[in-house]
C-alpha positions as CSV (number, residue, x, y, z in Angstrom):
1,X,0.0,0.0,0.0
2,X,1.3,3.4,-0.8
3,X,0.5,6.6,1.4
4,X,0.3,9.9,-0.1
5,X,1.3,12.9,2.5
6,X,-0.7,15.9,0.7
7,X,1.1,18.2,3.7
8,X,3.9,17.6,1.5
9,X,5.1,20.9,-0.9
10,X,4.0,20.6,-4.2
11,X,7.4,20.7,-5.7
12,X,9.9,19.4,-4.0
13,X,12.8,17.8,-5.8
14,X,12.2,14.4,-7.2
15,X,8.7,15.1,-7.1
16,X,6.2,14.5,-10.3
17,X,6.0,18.3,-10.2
18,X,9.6,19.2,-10.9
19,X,10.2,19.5,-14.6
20,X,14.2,18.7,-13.8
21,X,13.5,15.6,-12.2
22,X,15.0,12.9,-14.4
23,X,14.5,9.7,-12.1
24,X,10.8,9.4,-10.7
25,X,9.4,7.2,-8.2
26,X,5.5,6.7,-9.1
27,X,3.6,3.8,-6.5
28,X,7.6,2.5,-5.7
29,X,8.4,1.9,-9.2
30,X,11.1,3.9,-10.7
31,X,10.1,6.0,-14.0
32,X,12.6,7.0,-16.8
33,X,11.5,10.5,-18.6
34,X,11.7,9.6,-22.4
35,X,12.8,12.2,-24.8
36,X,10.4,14.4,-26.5
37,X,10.4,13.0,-30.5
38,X,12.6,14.7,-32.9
39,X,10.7,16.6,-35.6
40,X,11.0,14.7,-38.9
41,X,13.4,15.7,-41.1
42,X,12.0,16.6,-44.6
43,X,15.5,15.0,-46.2
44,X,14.8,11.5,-45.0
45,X,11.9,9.1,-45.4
46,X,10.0,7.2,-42.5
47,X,12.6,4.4,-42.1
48,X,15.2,7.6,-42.2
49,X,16.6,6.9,-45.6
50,X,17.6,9.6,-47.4
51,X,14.9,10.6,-50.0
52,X,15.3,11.2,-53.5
53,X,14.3,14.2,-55.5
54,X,11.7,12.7,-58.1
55,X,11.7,14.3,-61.5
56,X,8.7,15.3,-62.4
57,X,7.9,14.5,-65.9
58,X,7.2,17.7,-68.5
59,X,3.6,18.5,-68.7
60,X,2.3,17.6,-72.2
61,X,-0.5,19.8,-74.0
62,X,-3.4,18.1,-74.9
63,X,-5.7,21.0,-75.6
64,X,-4.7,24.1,-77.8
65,X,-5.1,27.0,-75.5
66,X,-8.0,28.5,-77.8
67,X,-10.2,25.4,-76.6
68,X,-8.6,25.7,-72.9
69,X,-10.0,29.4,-72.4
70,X,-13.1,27.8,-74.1
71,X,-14.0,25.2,-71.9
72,X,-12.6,27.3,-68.9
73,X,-15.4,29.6,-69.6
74,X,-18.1,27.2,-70.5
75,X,-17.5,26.0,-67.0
76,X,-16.9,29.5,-65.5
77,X,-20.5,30.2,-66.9
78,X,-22.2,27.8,-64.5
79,X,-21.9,29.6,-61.7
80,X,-23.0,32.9,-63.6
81,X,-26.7,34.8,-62.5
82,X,-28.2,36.9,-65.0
83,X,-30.8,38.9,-62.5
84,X,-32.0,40.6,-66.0
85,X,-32.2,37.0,-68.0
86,X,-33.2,34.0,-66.3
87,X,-32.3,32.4,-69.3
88,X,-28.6,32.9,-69.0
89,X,-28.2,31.6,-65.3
90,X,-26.1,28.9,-64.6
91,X,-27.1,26.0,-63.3
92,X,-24.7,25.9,-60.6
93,X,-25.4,29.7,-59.7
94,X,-25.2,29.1,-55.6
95,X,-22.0,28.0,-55.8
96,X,-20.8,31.5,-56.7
97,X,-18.8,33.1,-53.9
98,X,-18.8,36.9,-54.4
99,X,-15.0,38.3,-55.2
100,X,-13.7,34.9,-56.8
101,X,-13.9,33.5,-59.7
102,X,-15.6,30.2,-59.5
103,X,-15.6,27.4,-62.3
104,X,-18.0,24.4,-62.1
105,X,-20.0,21.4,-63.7
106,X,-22.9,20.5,-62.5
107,X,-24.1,16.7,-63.1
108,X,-27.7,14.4,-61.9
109,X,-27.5,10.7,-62.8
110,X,-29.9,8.3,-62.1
111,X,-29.6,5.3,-60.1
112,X,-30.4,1.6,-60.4
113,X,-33.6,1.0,-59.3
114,X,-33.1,-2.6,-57.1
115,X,-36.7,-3.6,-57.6
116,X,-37.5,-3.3,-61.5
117,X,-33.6,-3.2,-62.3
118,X,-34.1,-0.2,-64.8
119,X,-33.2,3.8,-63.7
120,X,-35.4,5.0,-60.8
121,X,-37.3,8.0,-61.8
122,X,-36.9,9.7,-58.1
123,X,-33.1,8.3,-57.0
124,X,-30.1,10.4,-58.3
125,X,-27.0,10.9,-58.0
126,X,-25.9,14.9,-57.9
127,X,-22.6,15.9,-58.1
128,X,-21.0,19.4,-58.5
129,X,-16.7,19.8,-59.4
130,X,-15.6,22.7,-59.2
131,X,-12.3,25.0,-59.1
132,X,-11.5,28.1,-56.5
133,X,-10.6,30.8,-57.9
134,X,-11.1,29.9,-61.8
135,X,-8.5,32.5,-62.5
136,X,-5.4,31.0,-60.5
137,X,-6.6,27.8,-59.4
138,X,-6.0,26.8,-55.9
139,X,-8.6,24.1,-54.9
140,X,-11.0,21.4,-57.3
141,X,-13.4,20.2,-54.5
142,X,-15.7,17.3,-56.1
143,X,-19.3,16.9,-54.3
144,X,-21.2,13.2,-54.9
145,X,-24.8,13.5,-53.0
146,X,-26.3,9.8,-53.3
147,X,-30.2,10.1,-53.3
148,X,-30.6,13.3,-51.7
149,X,-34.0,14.3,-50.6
150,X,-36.3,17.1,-50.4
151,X,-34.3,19.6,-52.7
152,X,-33.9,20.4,-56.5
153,X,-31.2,18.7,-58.5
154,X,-28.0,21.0,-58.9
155,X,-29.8,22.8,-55.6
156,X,-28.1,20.4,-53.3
157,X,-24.4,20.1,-54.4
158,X,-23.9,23.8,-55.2
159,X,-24.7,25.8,-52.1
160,X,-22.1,23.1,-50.1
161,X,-19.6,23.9,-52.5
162,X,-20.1,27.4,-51.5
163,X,-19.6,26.5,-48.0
164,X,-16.9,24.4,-48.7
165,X,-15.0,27.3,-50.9
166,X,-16.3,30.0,-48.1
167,X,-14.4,27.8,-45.6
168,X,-11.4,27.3,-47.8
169,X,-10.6,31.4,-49.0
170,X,-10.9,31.9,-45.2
171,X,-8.9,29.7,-43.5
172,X,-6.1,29.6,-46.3
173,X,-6.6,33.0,-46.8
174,X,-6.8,32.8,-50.3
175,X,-6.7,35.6,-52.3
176,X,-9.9,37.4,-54.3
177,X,-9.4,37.1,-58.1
178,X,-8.0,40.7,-59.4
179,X,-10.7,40.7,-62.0
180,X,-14.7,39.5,-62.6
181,X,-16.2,36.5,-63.8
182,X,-16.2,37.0,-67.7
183,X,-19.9,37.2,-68.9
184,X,-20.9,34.4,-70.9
185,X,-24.1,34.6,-73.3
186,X,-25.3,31.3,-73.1
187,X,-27.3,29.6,-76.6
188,X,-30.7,28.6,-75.9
């Protein structure tokens, strides 16, 4: 049995409160500090080998940069509100965040139905990609909702994106795009 004397001063050499002690005595056993972990070194891998630079290969083009800015800006105009022409909304328009500019693809895909093995007329699956800022990108967050319910389509995916890239530009402070989304007409 071991007896505790709380009359005792709190730190008194030797005692669990004194941050020199090496050598402790907990319940009559004696108690080695360990070290505190060194920090890993970035040169060395887990097993502390040393670690190789990798050569990263040359990027290849595999779009001309005509059709690049094109398909940036078809995908730039799904997040685009028209309060003039309802027409030439987006369909992603809630995941706009005001002062960057936001690329995005909106997409609904219908599910096996387990029952009549054909699509199901009310399961999806809603998805929304998108990149943050469009104009030096930073993040691509991709959103799959399975069967979500209660909401519109490309209602559901879009606003969390939002949320998501609200969260992001804040805590990485990223920076606001110097200029606005282009305008896009969009063909009906």
């Amino acid at each position: 049995m071991v007896r505790l004397d709380l009359r005792q001063p709190a730190h008194r050499p030797g005692s669990l409160d004194d941050p020199a002690a090496d050598d402790r005595h907990v319940s009559g056993h004696r108690e080695r500090r360990r070290p505190r972990p060194a920090a890993p070194d970035p040169r060395r891998d887990r097993r502390g080998g040393a670690r190789s630079e990798k050569q990263r290969p040359e990027g290849v083009r595999v779009v001309s940069p005509e059709t690049a800015k094109t398909v940036r800006d078809m995908f730039r105009s799904v997040t685009q509100s028209d309060p003039r022409d309802a027409n030439q909304n987006g369909t992603g328009k809630q995941a706009a965040l005001p002062g960057y500019q936001i690329a995005g693809k909106t997409g609904t895909a219908q599910q096996i139905d387990p029952v009549c093995k054909c699509y199901s007329q009310s399961q999806y699956w809603i998805t929304f990609a998108g990149i943050l800022p469009a104009d030096n990108p930073r993040y691509v967050v991709g959103i799959m909702l399975d069967a979500p319910h209660g909401t519109q389509f490309s209602a559901s995916a879009a606003p969390l994106f939002h949320d998501i890239a609200t969260y992001l530009t804040q805590r990485f402070q990223v920076p606001m795009s110097a200029e606005q989304t282009p305008y896009v007409q969009l063909q009906m």
